[in-house]
C-alpha positions in Angstrom: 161.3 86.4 131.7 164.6 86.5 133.7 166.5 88.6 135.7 170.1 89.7 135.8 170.8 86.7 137.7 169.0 84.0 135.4 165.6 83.3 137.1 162.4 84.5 136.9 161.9 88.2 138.6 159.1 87.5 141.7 155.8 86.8 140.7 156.6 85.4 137.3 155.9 81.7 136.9 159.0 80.0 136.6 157.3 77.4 133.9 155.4 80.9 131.7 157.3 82.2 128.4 159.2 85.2 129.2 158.0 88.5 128.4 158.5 89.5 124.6 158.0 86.1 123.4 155.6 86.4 120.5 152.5 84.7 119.8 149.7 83.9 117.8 146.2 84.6 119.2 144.2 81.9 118.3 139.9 81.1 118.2 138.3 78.6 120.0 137.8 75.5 117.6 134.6 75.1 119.9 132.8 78.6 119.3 133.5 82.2 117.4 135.4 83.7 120.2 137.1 84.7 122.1 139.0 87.0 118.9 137.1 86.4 115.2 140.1 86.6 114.0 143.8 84.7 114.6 146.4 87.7 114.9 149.8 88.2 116.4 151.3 90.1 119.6 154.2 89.8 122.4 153.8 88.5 125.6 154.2 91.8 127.7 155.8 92.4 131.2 152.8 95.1 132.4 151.4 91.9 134.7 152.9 88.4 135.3 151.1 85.6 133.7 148.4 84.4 136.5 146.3 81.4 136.9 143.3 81.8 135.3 140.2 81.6 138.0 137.5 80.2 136.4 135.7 77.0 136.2 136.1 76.1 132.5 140.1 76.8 132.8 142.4 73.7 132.7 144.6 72.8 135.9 147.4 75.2 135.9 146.0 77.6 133.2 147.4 80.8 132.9 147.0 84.0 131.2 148.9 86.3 129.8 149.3 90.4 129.2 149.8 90.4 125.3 150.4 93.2 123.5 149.0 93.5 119.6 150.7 93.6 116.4 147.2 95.7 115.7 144.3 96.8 117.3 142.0 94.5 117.4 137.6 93.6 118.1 136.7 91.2 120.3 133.9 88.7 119.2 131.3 90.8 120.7 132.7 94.1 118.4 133.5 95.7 121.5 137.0 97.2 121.4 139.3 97.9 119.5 141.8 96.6 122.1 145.3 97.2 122.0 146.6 94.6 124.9 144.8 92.2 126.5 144.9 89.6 129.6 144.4 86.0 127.0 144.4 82.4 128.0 147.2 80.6 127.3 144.7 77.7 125.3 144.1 80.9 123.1 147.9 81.1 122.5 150.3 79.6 120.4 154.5 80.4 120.4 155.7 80.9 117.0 157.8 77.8 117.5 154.3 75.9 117.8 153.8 77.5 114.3 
């Protein structure tokens, strides 16, 4: 995401896809989560894309605000969920196909 002047605004990660760049919400190939399904959404502006503060995240990790395509369940059939903070491993540009 960029401002007028051609940089990211503050707190956006200068390396992160802007906001509106759409993706494809992927599963885990090691378990049935987080999503039991792969579906598509935009990469929202409502938060900046953050590091993700966990043990099991990669160095550098972040996550995303995206916004659905559709409402969707998570893998525990809790939702439906119209937005959701994702990690980026879970994510894929449409220029990754």
């Amino acid at each position: 995401m960029e401002n007028e002047s051609g940089t990211p605004p503050e707190g956006w990660p200068e390396s992160a896809w802007p906001s509106g760049t759409r993706v494809r919400v992927v599963q885990s190939p090691e378990w049935a989560g987080p999503w039991p399904v792969e579906f598509r959404g935009t990469v929202d502006d409502l938060f900046p894309p953050a590091p993700v503060e966990h043990p099991d995240a990669a160095e550098g990790e972040l996550a995303y605000w995206i916004r659905f395509d559709r409402s969707q369940r998570d893998s525990e059939g809790c939702g439906p969920y119209y937005e959701a903070r994702i990690w980026s491993r879970y994510l894929r540009t449409e220029q990754d196909g």
